[in-house]
C-alpha positions as CSV (number, residue, x, y, z in Angstrom):
1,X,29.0,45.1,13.1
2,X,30.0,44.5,9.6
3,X,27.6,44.0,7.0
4,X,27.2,40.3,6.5
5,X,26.7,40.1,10.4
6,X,24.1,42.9,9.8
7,X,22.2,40.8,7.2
8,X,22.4,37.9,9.1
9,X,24.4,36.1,7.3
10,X,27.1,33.6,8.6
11,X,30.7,34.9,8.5
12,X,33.6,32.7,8.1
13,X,35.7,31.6,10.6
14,X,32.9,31.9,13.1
15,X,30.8,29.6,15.1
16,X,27.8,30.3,12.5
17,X,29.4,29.2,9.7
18,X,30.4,26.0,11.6
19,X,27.3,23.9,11.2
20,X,27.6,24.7,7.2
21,X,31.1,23.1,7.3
22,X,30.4,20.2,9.8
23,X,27.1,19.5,7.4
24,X,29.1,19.1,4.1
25,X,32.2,17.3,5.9
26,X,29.6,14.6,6.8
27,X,27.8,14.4,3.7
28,X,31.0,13.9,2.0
29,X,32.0,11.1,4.3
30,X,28.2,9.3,4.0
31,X,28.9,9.9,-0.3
32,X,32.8,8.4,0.6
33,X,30.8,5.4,2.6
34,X,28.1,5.0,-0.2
35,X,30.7,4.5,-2.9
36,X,33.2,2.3,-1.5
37,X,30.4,0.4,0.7
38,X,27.5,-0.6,-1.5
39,X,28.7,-3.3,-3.1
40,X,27.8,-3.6,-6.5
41,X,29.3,0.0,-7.2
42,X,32.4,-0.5,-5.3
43,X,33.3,-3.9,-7.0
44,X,32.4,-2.0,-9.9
45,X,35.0,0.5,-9.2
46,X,37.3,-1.6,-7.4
47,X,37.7,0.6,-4.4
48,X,37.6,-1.2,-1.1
49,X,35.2,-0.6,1.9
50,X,36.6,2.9,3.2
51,X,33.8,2.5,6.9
52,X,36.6,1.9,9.1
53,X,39.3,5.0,8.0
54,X,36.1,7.3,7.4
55,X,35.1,6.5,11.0
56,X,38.7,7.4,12.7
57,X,39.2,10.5,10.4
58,X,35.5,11.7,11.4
59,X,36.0,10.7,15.2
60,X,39.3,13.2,14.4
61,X,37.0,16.0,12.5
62,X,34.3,16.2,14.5
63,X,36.1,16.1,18.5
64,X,35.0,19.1,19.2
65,X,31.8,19.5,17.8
66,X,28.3,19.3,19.1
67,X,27.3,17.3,16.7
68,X,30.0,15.1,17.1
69,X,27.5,12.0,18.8
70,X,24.4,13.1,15.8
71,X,27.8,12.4,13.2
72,X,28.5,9.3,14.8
73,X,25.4,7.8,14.8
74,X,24.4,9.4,11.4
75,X,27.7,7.7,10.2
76,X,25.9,4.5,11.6
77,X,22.8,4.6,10.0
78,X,24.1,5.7,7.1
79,X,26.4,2.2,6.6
80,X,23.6,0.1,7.7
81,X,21.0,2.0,5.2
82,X,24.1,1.1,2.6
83,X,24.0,-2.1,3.4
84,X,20.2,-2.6,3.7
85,X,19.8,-1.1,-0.3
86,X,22.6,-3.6,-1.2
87,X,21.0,-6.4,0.2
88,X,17.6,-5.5,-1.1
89,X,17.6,-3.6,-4.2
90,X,21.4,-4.5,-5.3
91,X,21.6,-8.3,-5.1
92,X,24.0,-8.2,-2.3
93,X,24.6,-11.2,-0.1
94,X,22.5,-11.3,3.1
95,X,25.1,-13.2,4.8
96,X,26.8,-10.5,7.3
97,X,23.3,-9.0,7.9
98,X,22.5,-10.7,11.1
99,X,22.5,-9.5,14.9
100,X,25.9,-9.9,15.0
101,X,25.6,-6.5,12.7
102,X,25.6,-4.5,16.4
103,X,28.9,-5.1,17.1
104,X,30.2,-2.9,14.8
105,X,29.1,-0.1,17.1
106,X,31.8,-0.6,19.5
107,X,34.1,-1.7,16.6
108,X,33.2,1.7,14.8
109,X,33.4,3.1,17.7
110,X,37.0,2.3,18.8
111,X,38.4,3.8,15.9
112,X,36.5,6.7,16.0
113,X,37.8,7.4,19.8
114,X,40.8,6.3,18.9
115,X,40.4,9.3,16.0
116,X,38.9,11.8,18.8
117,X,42.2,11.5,20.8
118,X,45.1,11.5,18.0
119,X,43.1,14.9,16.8
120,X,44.1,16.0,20.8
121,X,47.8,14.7,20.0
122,X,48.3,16.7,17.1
123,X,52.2,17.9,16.4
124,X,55.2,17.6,14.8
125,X,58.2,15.3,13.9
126,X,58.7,11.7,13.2
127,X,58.1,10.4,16.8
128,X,54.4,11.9,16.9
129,X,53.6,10.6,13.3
130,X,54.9,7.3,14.9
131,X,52.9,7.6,17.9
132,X,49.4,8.4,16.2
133,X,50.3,5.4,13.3
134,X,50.6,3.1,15.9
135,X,47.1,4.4,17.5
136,X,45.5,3.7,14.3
137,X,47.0,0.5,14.0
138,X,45.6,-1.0,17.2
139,X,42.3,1.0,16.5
140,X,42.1,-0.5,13.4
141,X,43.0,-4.1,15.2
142,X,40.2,-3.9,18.3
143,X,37.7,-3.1,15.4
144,X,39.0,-6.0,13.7
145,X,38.8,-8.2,16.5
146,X,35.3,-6.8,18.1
147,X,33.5,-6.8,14.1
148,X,35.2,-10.6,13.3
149,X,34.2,-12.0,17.3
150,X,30.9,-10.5,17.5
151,X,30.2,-12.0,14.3
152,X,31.3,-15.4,14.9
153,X,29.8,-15.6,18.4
154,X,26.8,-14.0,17.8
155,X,25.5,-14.3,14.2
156,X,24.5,-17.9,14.0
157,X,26.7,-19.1,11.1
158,X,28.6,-20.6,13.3
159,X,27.0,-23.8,15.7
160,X,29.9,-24.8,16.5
161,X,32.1,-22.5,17.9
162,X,35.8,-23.4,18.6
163,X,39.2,-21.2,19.2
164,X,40.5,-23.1,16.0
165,X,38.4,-22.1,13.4
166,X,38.6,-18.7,15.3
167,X,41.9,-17.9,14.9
168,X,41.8,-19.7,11.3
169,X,39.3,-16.9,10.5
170,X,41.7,-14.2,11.8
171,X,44.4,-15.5,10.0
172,X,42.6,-15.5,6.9
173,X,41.0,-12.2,7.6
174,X,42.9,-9.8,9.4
175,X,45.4,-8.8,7.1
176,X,43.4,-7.4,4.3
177,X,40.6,-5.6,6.9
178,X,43.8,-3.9,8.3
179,X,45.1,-3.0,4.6
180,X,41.8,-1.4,3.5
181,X,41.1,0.4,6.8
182,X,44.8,2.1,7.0
């Protein structure tokens, strides 16, 4: 037994010093989310929302953790405490804030697993880079589509639900979600 194991103290590289690690990775990510998410900082800033790529690289962090469900969910909470001060004390729009706002666990969700198994994938080489860009791409695109449906079918802004103003709403949408996400 060396001393730092004999004073009880973590050593690196071990499964002690793990938590230590795991806790700063996600209190980095929830300071990443806070910035770029609460609104009247981040237009301030002019960073975009970074929720989506901070999901999928976490989801690719955290695979083989025990925590990795606590992170998830922690994550979670987190965005919606974000948006709840931003609303509240900030002077942020209410507008999204609606019980449409559970759909973004699956839509966080898919890009976290989606995360989980390119961080099983890893390798080398063009083909493999290829492979996990497209994975994030149609991550990135089911969060899209769950996040912009569950909101229009479910948040009461919208009466009058057709496939028109749907796919209008994709159309104008889509293309900077997927910009900021990836």
């Amino acid at each position: 037994m060396d001393k730092a194991q004999s004073l009880g103290r973590p050593v690196p590289g071990t499964t002690q010093s793990a938590p230590r690690h795991e806790l700063a990775l996600f209190l980095a990510a929830v300071a990443i989310m806070a910035v770029t998410r609460y609104y009247p900082l981040s237009s301030l800033l002019g960073v975009p929302d970074a929720s989506v790529a901070i999901f999928f690289l976490a989801g690719f962090a955290f695979r083989r953790s025990r925590y990795s469900a606590w992170v998830f969910g922690g994550l979670f909470a987190a965005g919606w405490l974000i948006d709840y001060t931003a609303i509240t004390a900030g002077g942020t729009s209410d507008w999204c804030f609606t019980p449409a706002y559970a759909a973004l666990i699956p839509a966080y969700g898919s890009v976290w697993y989606a995360g989980r198994w390119c961080a099983d994938r890893q390798g080398a080489g063009w083909r493999h880079w290829g492979l996990l860009a497209a994975v994030l791409v149609a991550s990135v695109s089911l969060a899209f589509l769950i996040s912009d449906a569950g909101f229009y079918l479910f948040s009461g802004r919208y009466p009058e639900a057709s496939w028109e103003v749907y796919t209008a709403r994709v159309v104008a949408y889509y293309q900077h979600y997927a910009l900021y996400a990836v």
